[in-house]
C-alpha positions as CSV (number, residue, x, y, z in Angstrom):
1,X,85.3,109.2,91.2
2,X,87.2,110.3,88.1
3,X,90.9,111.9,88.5
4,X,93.0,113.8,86.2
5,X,96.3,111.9,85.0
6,X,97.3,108.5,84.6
7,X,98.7,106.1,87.7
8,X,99.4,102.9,88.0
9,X,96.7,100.0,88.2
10,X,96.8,96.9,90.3
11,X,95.4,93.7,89.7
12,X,94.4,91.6,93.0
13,X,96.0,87.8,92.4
14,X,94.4,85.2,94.2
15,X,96.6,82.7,96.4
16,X,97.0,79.2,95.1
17,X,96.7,76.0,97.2
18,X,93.4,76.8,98.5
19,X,95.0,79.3,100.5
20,X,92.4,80.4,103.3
21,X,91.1,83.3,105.2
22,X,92.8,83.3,109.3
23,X,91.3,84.5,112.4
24,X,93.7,85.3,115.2
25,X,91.7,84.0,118.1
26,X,90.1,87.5,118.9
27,X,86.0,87.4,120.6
28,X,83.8,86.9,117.7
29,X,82.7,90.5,117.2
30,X,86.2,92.3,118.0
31,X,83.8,94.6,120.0
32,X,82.5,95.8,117.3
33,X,78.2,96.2,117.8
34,X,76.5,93.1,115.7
35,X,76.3,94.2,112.3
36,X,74.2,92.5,109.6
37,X,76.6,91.2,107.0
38,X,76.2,89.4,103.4
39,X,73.9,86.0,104.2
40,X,76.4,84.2,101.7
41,X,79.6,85.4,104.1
42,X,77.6,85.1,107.3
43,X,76.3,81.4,106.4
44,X,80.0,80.8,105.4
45,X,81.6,82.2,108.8
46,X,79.2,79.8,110.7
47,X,80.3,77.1,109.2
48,X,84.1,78.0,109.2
49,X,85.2,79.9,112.0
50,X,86.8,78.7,115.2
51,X,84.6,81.1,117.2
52,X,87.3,82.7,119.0
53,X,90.1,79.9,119.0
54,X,93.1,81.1,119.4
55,X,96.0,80.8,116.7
56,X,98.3,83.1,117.6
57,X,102.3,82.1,118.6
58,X,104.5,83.8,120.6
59,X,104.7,87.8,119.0
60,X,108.6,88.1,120.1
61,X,109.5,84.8,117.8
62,X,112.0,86.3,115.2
63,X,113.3,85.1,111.9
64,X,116.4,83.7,110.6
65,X,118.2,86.1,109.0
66,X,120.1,83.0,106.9
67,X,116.9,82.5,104.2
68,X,116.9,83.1,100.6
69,X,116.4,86.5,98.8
70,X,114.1,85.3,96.4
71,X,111.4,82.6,97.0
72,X,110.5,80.1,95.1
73,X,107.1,78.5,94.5
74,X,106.4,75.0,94.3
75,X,106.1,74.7,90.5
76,X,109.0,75.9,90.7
77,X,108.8,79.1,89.2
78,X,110.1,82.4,91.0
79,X,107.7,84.8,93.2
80,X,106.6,87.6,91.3
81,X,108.7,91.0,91.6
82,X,107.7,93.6,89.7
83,X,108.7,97.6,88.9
84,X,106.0,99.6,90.5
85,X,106.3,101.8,87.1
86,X,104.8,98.8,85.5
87,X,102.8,97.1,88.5
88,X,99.0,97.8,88.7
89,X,97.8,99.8,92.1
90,X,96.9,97.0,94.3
91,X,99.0,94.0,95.8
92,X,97.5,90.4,96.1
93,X,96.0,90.2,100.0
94,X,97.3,87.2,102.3
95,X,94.0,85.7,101.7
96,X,92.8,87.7,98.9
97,X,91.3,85.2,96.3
98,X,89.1,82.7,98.7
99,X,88.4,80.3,96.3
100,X,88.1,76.3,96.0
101,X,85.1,74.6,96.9
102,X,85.0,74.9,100.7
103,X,86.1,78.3,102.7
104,X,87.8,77.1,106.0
105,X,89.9,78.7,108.3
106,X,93.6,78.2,109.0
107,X,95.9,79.1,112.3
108,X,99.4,80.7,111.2
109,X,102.4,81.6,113.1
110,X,102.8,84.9,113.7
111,X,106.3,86.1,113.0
112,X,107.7,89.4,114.5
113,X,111.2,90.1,112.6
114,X,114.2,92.1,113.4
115,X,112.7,94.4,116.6
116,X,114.8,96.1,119.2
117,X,117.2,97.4,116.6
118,X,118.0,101.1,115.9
119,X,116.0,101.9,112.7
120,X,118.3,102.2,109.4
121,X,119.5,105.9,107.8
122,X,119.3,104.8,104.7
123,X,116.2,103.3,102.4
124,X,116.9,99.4,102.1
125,X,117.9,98.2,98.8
126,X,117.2,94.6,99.4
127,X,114.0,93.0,99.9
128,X,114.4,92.7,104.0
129,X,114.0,94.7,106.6
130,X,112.0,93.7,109.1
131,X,110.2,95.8,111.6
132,X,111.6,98.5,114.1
133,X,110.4,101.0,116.5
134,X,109.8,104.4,114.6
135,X,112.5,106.9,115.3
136,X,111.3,109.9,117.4
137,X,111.6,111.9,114.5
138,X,109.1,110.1,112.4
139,X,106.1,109.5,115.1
140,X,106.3,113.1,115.6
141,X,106.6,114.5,112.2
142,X,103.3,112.4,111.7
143,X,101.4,113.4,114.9
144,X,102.3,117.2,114.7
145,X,101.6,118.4,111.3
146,X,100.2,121.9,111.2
147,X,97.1,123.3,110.2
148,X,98.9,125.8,108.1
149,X,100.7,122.7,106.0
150,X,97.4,120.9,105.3
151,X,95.9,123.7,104.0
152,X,99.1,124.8,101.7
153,X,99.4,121.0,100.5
154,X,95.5,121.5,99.6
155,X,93.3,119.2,97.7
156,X,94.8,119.2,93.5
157,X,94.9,116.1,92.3
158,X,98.5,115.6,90.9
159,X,99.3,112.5,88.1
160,X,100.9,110.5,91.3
161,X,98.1,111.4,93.5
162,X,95.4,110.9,95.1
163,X,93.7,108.8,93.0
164,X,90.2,109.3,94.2
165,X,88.3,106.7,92.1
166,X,90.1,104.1,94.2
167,X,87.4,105.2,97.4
168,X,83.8,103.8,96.7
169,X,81.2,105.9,98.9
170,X,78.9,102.9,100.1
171,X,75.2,103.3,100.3
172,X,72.6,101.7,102.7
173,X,74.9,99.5,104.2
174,X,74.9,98.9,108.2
175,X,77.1,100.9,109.9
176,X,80.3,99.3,111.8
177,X,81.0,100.2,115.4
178,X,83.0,99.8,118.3
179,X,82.3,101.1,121.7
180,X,80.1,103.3,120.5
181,X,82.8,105.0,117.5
182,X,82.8,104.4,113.5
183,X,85.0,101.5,113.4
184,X,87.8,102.1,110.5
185,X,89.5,98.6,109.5
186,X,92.5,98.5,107.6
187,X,94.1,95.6,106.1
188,X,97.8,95.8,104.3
189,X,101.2,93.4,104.1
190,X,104.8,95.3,104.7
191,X,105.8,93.5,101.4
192,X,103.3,95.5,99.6
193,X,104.4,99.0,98.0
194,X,101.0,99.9,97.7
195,X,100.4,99.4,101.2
196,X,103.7,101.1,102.6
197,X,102.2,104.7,99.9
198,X,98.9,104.4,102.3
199,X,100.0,104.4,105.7
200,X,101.9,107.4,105.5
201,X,98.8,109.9,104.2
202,X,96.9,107.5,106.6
203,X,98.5,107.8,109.5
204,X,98.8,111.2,109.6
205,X,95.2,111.5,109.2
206,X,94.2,108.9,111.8
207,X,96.8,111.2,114.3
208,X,94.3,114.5,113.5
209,X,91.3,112.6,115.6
210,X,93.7,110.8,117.7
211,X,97.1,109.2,119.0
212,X,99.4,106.5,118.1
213,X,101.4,104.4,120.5
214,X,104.3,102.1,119.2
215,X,104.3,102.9,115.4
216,X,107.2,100.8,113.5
217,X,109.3,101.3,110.6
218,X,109.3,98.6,108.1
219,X,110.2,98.7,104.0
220,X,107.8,97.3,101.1
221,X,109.6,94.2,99.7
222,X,108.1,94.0,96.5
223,X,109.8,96.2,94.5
224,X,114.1,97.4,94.7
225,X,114.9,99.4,96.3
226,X,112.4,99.3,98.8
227,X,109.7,101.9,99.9
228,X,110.5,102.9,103.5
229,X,107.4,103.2,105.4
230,X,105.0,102.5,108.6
231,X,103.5,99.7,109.7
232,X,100.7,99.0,112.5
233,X,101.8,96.0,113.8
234,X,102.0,96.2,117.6
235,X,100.9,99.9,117.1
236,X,98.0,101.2,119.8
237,X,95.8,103.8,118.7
238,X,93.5,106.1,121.0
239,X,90.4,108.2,119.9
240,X,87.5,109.8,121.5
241,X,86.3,110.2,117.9
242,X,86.7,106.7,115.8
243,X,88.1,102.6,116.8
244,X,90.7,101.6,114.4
245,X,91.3,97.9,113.8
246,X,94.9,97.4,111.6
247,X,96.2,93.9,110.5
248,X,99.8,93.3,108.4
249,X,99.1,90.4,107.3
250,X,103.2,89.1,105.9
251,X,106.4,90.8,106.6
252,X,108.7,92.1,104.3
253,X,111.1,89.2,104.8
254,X,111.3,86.3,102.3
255,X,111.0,82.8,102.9
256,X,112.4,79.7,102.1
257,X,109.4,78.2,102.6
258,X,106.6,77.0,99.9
259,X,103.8,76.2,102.4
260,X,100.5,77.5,101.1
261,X,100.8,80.8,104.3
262,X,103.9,81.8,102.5
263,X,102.7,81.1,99.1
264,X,99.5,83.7,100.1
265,X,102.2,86.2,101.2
266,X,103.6,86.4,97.9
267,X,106.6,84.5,99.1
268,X,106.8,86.1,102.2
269,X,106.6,85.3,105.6
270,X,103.1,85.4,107.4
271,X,102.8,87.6,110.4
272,X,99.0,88.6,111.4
273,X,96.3,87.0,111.3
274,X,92.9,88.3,110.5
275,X,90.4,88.3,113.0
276,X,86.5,87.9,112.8
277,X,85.9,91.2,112.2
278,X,88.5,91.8,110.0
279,X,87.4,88.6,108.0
280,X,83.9,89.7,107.5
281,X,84.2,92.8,105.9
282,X,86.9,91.2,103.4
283,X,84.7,88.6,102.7
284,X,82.3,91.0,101.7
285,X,83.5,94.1,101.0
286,X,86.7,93.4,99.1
287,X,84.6,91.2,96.1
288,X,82.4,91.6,93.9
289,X,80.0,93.8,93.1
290,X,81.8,96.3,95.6
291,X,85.4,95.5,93.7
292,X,85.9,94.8,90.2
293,X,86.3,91.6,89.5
294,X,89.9,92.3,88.1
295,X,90.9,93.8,91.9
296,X,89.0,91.6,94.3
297,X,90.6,90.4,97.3
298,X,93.4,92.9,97.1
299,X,95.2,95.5,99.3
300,X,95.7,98.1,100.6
301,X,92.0,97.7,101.9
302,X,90.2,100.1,104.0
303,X,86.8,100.1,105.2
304,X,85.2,103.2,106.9
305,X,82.7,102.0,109.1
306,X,81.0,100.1,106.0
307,X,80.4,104.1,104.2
308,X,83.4,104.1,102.1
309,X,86.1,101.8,101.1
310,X,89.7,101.9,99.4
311,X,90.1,99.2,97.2
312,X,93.7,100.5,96.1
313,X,96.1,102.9,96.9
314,X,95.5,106.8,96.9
315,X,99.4,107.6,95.8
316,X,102.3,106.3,93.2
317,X,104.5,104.9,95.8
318,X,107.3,105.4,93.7
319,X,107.5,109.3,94.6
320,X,109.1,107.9,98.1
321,X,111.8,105.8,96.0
322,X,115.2,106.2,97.4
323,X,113.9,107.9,100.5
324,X,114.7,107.3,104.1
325,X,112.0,107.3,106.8
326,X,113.5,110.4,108.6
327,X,113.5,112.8,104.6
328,X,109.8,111.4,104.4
329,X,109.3,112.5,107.5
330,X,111.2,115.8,107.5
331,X,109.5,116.5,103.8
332,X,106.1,117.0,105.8
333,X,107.6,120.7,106.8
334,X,107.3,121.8,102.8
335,X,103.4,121.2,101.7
336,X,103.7,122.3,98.3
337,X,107.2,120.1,97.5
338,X,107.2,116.4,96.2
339,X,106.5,114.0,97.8
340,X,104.9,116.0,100.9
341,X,102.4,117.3,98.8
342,X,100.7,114.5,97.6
343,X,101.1,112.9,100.7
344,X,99.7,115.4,102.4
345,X,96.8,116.2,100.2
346,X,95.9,112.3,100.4
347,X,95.6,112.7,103.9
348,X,93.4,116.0,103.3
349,X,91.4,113.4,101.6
350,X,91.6,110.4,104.2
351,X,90.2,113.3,106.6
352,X,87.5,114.2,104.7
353,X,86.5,110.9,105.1
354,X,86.7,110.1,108.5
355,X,84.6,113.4,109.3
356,X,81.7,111.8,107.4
357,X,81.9,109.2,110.3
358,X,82.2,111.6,113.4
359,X,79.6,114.2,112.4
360,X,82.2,116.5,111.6
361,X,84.0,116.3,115.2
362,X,86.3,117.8,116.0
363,X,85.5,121.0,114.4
364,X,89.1,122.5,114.6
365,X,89.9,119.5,112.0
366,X,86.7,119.0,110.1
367,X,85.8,122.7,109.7
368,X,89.0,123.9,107.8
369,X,88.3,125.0,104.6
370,X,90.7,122.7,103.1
371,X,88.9,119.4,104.4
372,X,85.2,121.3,104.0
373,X,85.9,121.0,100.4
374,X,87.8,117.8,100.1
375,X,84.6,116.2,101.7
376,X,82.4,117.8,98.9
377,X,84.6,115.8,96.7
378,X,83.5,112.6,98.5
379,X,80.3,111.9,96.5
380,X,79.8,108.9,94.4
């Protein structure tokens, strides 16, 4: 779909060392109703999964805080760091360029860093943060947006957002469910900017059908400062309307290390695993010919029960520069001031979306005006 204004672009890199695609020990189908996939990626999955193994270590193990800043590869050259003013819209997945001559699976640690702690007042400047539980403040300013500021915030595309060519309406592909609901997957890193712009339209838009439970606070690492924003890990999420399935694959935390996990995580450390499910639809959905070649395997990546898909981020993450979690959050209360606006129309749009999948339920979300005519916007 074609926007007005320019944004930035993002080019998917593909890990080195043979990095591979993980599964975190979860049933083979996640729950999710048998859906037919790509012969290539299912032929490949049979071959390489553990069928369920777990791989998981203990979630409370936390990280030094005594490693390097900047990590370095094992070439010896420095991890890539970039300006998001001159970056391209999508950051390199954990396991984003699956290539070599074999596809196999590998376990990795799961690292939970920094929890417990009372989360910062001020925007990191340094390229670690960790994760901690979201501040009152924040979970509710995201759950409890009005219907009056949604519709204010409306649907005008602005030059830092929503880029709407970045969603590609799938057609006559099988549709992905769990327990009966569209399944929505999302895959993201909390070192990736691009990622930490997405959650916050997404979340709030994911709280109009339904309810969070243990949302964190986390900062991109990519870019300094850092981009204070969400992240799903450890998160519940409750719907009579849609399943969501999140995975953060790396922290925001620099390693020391240069094993090929790290070396995937742009230098940082590994923290989720992907899971059957979640493997499947990257394997398929995130290439070619439903990704450019020039932005396969990236993230942020979102797949709406296999009838649309974000292959990059919907905002410029650098309107949130500077900003603490608590001003995002508190911003939300003035629709038509930056950056609430553009968050909030990209969650007008993320909305739009999501009632394609639930047949337009509920009708006190999908049958505002404002969301009525984002979702005629949705065509291909």
């Amino acid at each position: 779909m074609a926007h007005s204004g320019n944004h930035p672009r993002r080019r998917a890199r593909p890990p080195k060392n043979g990095d591979r695609l993980l599964s975190n020990g979860d049933p083979g189908t996640d729950g999710v109703q048998d859906e037919p996939a790509a012969e290539q990626a299912r032929e490949r999955l049979a071959e390489e999964s553990p069928s369920g193994q777990e791989h998981q270590s203990d979630p409370q193990r936390a990280w030094s805080s005594g490693h390097s800043t900047q990590h370095v590869k094992a070439d010896g050259s420095a991890s890539r760091r970039k300006s998001a003013k001159d970056a391209p819209k999508r950051s390199t997945a954990m396991a984003a360029g699956i290539f070599g001559t074999v596809l196999v699976m590998l376990a990795v640690i799961v690292l939970v860093s920094v929890t417990g702690k009372k989360a910062p007042s001020t925007a990191p400047s340094s390229g670690r943060l960790g994760m901690q539980p979201a501040p009152a403040t924040v979970a509710n300013a995201i759950s409890h947006v009005p219907l009056a500021a949604f519709a204010e915030a409306g649907t005008t595309i602005t030059s830092s957002g929503p880029y709407t060519d970045s969603i590609t309406v799938l057609k006559d592909q099988p549709s992905m469910t769990r327990d009966g609901k569209p399944l929505v997957a999302y895959i993201g890193s909390n070192w990736c900017p691009y990622c930490a712009a997405t959650r916050w339209p997404f979340a709030i838009a994911l709280s109009r059908f339904g309810s969070f439970k243990g949302l964190r606070v986390t900062a991109s690492g990519e870019i300094n400062p850092s981009i204070a924003t969400l992240s799903f890990y450890g998160s519940t999420y409750t719907s009579r309307y849609i399943a969501f399935l999140a995975t953060e694959q790396c922290t925001d935390i620099l390693s020391s290390s240069n094993s090929a996990a790290v070396e995937a995580c742009n230098g940082y450390e590994p923290l989720q695993s992907l899971s059957p499910t979640a493997h499947k639809i990257l394997l398929k959905y995130d290439f070619p010919p439903y990704v450019s070649s020039a932005n396969e395997g990236g993230i942020p990546f979102i797949d709406f029960a296999n009838k649309f898909l974000e292959v990059g981020t919907l905002m410029d993450p650098t309107i949130l520069t500077g900003l603490t979690h608590v001003q995002i959050a508190r911003s939300l209360a003035d629709p038509v001031a930056s950056p609430a606006q553009t968050i909030l129309v990209t969650a007008n749009y993320y909305t739009a979306g999501i009632c394609k999948l639930t047949n337009n339920k509920p009708g006190s979300v999908c049958k505002t005006a404002v969301v009525e005519h984002a979702t005629g916007l949705l065509k291909p």
